[in-house]
PyMOL Python script that loads the backbone (N, CA, C, O; Angstrom):
from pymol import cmd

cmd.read_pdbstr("""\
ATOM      1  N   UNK A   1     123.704  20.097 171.973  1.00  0.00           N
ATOM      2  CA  UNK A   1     123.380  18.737 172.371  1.00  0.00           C
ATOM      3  C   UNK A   1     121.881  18.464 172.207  1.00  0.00           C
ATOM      4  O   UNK A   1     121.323  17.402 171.930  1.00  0.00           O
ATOM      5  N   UNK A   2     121.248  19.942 172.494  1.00  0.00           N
ATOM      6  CA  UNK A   2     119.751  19.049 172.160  1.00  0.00           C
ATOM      7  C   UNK A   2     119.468  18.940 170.546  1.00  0.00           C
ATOM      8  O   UNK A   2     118.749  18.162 169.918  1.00  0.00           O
ATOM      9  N   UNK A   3     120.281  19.982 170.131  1.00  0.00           N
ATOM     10  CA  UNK A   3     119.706  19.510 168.661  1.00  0.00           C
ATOM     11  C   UNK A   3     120.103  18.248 168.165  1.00  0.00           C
ATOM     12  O   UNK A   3     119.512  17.817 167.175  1.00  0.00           O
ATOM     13  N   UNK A   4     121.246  17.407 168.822  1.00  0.00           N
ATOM     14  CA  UNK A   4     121.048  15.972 168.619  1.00  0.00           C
ATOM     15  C   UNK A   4     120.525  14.967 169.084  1.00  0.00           C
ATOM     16  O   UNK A   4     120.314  13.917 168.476  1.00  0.00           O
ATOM     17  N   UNK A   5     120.172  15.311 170.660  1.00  0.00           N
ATOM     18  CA  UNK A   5     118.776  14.202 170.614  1.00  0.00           C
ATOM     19  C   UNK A   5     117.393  13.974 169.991  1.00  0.00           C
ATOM     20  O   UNK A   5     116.686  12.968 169.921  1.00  0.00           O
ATOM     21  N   UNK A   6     117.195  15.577 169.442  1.00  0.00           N
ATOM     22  CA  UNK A   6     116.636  15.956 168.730  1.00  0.00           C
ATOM     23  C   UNK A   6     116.193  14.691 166.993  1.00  0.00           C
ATOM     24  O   UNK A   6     115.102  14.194 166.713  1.00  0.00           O
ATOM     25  N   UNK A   7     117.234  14.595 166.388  1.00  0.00           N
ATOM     26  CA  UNK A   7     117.559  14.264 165.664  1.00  0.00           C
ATOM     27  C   UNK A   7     117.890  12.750 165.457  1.00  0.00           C
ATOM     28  O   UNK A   7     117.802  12.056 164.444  1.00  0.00           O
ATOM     29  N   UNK A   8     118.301  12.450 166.730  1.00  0.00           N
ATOM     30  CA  UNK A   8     118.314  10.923 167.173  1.00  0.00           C
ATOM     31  C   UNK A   8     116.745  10.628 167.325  1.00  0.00           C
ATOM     32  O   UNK A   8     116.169   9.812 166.605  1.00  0.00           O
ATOM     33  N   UNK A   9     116.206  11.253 168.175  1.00  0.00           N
ATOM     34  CA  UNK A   9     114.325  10.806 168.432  1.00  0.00           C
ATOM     35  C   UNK A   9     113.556  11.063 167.227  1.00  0.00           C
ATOM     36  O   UNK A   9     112.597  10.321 167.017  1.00  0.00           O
ATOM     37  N   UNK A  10     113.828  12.028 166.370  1.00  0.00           N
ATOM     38  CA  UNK A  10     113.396  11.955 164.710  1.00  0.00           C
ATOM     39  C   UNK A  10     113.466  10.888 164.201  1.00  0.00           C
ATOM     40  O   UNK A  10     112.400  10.349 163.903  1.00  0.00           O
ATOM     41  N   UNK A  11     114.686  10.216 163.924  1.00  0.00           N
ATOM     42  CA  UNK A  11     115.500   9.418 163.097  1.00  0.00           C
ATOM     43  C   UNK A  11     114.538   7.892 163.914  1.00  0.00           C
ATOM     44  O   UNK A  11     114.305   6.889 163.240  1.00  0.00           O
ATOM     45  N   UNK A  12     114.116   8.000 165.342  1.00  0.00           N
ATOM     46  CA  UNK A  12     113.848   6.507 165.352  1.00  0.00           C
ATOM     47  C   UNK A  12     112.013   6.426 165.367  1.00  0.00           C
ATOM     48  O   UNK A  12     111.319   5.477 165.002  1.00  0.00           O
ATOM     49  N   UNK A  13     111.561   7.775 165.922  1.00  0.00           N
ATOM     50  CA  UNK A  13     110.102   8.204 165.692  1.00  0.00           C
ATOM     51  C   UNK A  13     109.941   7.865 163.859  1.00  0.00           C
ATOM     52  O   UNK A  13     108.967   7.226 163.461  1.00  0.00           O
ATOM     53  N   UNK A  14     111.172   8.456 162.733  1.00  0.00           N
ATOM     54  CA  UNK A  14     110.739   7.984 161.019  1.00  0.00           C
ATOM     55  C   UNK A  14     111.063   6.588 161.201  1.00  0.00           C
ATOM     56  O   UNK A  14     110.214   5.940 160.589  1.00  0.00           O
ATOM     57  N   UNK A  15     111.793   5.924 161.688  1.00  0.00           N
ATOM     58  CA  UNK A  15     111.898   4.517 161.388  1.00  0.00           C
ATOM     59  C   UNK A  15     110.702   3.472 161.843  1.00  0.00           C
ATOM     60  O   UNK A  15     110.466   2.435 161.223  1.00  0.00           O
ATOM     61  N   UNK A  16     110.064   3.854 162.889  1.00  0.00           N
ATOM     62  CA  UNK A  16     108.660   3.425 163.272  1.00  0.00           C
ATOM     63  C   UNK A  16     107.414   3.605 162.138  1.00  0.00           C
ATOM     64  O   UNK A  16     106.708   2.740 161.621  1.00  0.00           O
ATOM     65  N   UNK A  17     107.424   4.929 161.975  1.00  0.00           N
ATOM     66  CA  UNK A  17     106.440   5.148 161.078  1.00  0.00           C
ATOM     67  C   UNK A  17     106.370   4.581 160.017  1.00  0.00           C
ATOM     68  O   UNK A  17     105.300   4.217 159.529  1.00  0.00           O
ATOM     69  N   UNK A  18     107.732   4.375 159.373  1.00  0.00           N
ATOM     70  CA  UNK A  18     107.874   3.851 158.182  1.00  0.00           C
ATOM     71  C   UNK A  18     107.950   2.506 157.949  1.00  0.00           C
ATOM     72  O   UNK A  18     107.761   1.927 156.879  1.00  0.00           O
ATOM     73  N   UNK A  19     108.301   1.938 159.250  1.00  0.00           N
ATOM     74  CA  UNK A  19     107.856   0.301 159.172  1.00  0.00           C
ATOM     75  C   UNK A  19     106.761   0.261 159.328  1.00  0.00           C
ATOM     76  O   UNK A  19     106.342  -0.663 158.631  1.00  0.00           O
ATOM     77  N   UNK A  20     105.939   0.742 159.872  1.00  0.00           N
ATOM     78  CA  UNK A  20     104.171   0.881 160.760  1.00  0.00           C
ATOM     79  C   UNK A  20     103.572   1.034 158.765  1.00  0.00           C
ATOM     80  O   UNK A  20     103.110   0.207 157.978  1.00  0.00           O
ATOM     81  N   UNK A  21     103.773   1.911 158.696  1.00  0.00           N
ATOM     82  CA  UNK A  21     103.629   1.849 156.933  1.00  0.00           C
ATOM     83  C   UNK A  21     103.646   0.949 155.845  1.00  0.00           C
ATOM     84  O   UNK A  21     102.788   0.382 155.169  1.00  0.00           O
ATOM     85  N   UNK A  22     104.732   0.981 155.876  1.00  0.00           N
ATOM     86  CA  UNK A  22     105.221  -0.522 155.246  1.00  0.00           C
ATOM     87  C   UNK A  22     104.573  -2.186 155.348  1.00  0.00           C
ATOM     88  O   UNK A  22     104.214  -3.008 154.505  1.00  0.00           O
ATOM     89  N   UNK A  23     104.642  -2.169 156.814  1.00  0.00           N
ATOM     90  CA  UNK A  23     103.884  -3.370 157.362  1.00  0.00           C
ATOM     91  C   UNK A  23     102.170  -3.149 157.082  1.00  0.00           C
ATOM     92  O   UNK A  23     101.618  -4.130 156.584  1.00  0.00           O
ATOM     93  N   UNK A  24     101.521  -2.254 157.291  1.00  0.00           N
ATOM     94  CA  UNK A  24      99.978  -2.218 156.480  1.00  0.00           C
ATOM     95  C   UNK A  24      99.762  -2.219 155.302  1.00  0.00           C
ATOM     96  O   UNK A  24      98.705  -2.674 154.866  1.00  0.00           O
ATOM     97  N   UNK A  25     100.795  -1.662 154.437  1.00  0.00           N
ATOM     98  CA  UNK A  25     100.558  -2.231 152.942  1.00  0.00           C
ATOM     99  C   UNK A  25     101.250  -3.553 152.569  1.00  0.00           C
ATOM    100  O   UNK A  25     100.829  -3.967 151.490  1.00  0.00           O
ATOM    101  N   UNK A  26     102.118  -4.287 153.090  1.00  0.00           N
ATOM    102  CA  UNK A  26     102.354  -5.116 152.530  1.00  0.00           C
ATOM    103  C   UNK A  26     102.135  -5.997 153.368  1.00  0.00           C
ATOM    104  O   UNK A  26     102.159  -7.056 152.740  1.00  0.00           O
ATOM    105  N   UNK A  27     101.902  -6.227 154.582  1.00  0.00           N
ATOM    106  CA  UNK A  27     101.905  -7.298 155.546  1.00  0.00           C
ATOM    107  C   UNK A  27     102.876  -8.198 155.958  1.00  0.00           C
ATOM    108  O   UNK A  27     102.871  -8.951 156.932  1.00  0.00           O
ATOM    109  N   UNK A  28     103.941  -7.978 154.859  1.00  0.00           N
ATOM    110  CA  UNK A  28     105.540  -8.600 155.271  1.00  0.00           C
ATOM    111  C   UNK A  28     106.554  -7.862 156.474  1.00  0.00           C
ATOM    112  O   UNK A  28     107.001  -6.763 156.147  1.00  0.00           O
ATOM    113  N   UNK A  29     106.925  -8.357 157.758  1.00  0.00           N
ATOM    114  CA  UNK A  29     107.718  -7.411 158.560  1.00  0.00           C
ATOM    115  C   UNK A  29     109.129  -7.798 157.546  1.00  0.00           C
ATOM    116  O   UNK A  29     109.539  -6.770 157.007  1.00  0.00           O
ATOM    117  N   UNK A  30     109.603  -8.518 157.331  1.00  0.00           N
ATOM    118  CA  UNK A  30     111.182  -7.973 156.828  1.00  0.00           C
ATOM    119  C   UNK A  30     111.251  -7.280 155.569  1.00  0.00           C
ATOM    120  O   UNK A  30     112.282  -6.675 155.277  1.00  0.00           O
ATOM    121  N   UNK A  31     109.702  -7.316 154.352  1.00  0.00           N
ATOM    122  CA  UNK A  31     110.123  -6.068 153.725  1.00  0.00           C
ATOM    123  C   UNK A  31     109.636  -4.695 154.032  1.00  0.00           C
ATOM    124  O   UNK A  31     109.732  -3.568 153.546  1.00  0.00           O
ATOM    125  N   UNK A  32     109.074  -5.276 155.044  1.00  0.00           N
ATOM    126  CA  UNK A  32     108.482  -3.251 155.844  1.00  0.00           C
ATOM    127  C   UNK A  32     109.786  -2.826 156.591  1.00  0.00           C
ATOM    128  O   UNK A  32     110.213  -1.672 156.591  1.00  0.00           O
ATOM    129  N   UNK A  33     110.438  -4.001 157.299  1.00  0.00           N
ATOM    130  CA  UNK A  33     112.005  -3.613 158.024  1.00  0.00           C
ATOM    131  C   UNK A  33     112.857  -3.245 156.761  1.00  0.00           C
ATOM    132  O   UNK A  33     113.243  -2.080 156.659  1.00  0.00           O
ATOM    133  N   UNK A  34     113.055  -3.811 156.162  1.00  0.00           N
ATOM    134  CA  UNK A  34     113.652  -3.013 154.952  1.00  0.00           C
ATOM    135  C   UNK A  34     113.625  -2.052 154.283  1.00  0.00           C
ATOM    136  O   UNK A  34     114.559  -1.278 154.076  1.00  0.00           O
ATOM    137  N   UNK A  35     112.412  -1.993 153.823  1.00  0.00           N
ATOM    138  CA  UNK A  35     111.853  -0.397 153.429  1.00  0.00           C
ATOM    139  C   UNK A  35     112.137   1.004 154.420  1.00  0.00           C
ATOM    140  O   UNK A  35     112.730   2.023 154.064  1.00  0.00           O
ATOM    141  N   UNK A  36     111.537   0.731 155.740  1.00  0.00           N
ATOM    142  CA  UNK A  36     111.979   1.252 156.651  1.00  0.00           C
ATOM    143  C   UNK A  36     113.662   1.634 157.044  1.00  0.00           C
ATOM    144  O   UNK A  36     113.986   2.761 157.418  1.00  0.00           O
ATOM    145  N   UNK A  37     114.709   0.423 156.878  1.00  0.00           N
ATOM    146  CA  UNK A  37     115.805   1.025 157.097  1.00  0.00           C
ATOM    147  C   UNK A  37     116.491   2.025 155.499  1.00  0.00           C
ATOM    148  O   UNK A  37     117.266   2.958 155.291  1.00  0.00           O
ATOM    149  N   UNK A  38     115.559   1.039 154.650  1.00  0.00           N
ATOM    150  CA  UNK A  38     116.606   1.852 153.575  1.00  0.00           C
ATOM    151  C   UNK A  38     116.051   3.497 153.139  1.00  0.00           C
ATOM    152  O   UNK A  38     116.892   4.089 152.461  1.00  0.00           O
ATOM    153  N   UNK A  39     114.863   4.245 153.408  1.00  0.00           N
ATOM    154  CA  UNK A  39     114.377   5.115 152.876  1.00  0.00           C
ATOM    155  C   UNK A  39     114.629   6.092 153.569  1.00  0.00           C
ATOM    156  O   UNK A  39     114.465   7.149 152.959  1.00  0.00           O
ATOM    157  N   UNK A  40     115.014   6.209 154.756  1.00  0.00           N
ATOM    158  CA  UNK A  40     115.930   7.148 155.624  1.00  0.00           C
ATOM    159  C   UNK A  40     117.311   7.514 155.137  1.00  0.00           C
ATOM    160  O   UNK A  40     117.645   8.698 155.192  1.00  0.00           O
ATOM    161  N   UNK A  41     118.311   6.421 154.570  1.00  0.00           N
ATOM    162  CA  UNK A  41     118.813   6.615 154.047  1.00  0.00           C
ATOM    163  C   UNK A  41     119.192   7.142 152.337  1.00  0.00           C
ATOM    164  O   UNK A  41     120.133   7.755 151.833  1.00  0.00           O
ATOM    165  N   UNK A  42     118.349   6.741 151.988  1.00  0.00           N
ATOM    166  CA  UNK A  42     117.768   7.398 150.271  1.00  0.00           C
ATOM    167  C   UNK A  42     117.245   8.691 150.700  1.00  0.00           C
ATOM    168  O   UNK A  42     117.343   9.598 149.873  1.00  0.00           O
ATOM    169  N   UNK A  43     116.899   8.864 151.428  1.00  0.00           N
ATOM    170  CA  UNK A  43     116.086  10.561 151.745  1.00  0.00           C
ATOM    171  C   UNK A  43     117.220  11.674 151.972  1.00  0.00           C
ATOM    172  O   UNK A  43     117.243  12.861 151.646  1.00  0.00           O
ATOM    173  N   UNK A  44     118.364  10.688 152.801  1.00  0.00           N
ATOM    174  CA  UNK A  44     119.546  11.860 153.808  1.00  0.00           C
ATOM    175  C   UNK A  44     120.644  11.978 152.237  1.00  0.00           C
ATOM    176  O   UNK A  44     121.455  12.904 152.216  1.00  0.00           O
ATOM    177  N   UNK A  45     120.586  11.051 151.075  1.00  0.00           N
ATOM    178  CA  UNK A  45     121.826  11.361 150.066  1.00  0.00           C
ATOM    179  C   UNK A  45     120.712  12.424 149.147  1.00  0.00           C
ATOM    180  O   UNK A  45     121.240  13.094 148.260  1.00  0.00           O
ATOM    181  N   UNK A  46     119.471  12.545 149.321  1.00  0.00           N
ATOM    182  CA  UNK A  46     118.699  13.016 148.278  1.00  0.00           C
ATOM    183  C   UNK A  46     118.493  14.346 148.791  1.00  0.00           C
ATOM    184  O   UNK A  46     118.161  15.247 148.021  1.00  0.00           O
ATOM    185  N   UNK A  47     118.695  14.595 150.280  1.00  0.00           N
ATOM    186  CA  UNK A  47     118.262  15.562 151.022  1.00  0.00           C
ATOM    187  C   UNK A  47     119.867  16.585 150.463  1.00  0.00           C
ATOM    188  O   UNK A  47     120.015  17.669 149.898  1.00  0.00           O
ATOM    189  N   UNK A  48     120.921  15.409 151.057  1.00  0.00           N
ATOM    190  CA  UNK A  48     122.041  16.199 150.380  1.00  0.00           C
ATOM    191  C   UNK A  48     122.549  16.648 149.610  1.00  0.00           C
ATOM    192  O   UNK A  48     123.514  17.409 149.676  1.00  0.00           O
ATOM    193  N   UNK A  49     121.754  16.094 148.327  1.00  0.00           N
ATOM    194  CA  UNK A  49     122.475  16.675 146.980  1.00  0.00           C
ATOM    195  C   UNK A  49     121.245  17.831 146.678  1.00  0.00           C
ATOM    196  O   UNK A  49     121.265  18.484 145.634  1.00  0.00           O
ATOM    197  N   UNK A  50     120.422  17.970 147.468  1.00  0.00           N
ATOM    198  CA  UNK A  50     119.182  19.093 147.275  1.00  0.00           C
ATOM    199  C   UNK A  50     119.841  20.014 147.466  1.00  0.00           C
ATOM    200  O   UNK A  50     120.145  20.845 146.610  1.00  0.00           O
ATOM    201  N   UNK A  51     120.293  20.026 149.038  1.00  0.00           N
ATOM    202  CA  UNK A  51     121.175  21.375 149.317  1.00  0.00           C
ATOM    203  C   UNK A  51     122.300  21.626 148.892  1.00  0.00           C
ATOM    204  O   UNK A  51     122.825  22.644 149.343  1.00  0.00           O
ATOM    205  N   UNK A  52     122.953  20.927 148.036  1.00  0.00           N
ATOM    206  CA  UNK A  52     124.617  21.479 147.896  1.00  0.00           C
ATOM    207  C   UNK A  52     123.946  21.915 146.235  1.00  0.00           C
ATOM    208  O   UNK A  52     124.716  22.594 145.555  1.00  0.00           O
ATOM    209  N   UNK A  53     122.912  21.642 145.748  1.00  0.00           N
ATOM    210  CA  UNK A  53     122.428  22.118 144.434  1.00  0.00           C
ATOM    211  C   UNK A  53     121.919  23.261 144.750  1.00  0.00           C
ATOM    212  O   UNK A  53     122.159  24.217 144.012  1.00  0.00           O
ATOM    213  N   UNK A  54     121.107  23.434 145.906  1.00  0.00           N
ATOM    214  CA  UNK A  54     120.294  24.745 145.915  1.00  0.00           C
ATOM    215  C   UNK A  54     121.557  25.543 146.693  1.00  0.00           C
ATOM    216  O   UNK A  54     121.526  26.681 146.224  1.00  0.00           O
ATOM    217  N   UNK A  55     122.271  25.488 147.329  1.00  0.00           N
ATOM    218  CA  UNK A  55     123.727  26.185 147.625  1.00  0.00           C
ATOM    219  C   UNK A  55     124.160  27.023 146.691  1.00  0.00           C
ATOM    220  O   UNK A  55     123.966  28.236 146.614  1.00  0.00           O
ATOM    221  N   UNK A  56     124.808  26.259 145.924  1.00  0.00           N
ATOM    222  CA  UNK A  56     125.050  26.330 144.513  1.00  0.00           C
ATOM    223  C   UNK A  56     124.285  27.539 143.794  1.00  0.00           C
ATOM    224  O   UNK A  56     124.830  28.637 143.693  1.00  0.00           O
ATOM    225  N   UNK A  57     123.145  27.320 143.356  1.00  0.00           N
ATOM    226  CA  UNK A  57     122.349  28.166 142.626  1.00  0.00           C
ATOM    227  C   UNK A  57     121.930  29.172 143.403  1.00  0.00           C
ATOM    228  O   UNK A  57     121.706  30.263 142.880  1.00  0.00           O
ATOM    229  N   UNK A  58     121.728  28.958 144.962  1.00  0.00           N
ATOM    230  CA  UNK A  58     121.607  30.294 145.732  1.00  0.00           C
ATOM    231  C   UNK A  58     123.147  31.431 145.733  1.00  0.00           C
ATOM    232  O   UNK A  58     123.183  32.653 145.883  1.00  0.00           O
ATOM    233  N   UNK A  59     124.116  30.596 145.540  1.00  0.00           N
ATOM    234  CA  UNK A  59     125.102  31.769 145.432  1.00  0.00           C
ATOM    235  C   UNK A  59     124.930  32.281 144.363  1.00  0.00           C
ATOM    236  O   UNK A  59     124.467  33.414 144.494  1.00  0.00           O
ATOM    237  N   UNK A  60     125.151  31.854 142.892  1.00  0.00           N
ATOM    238  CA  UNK A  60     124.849  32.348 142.046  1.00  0.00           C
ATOM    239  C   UNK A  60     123.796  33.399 141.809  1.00  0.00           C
ATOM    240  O   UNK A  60     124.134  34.441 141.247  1.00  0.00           O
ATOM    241  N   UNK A  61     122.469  33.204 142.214  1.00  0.00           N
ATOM    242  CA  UNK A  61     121.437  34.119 142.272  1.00  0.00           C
ATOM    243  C   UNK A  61     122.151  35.776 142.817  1.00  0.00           C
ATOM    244  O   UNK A  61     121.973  36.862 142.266  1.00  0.00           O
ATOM    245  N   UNK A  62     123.043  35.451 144.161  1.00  0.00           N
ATOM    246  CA  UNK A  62     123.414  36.556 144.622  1.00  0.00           C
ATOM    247  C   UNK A  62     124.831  37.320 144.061  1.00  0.00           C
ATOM    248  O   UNK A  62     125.165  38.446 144.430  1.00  0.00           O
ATOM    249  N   UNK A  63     125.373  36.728 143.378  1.00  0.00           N
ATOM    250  CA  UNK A  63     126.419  37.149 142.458  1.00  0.00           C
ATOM    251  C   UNK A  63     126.071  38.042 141.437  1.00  0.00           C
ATOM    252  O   UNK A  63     126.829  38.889 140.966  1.00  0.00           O
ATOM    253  N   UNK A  64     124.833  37.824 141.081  1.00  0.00           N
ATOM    254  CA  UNK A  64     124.347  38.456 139.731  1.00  0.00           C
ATOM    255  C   UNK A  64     123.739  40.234 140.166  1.00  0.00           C
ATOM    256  O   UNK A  64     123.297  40.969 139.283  1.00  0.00           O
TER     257      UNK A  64
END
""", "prot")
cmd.dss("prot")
cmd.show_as("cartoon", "prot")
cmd.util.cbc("prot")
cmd.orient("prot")
């Protein structure tokens, strides 16, 4: 259980930052809110296909 509050307080601590970000370079809040919701999500399909690739090639490594 804590590793999911964990993960919940991550998830809204990156969504701050990344609007806080967003909003100083561009000065727009709905495309810093945007940026912000969508790059969490582009990160978690990019994060996932990292590991099921490095999975992948880590078994292999140990097969050989």
């Amino acid at each position: 259980m804590r590793a999911a509050r964990k993960a919940i307080a991550f998830s809204v601590v990156h969504f701050f930052v990344g609007l806080a970000v967003a909003y100083a370079l561009t000065g727009q809040a709905v495309l810093a809110a945007s940026v912000a919701l969508v790059e969490p999500a582009v990160n978690a399909l990019i994060h996932f296909a990292y590991e099921s690739w490095h999975d992948g090639h880590n078994g292999a490594m140990h097969a050989a």
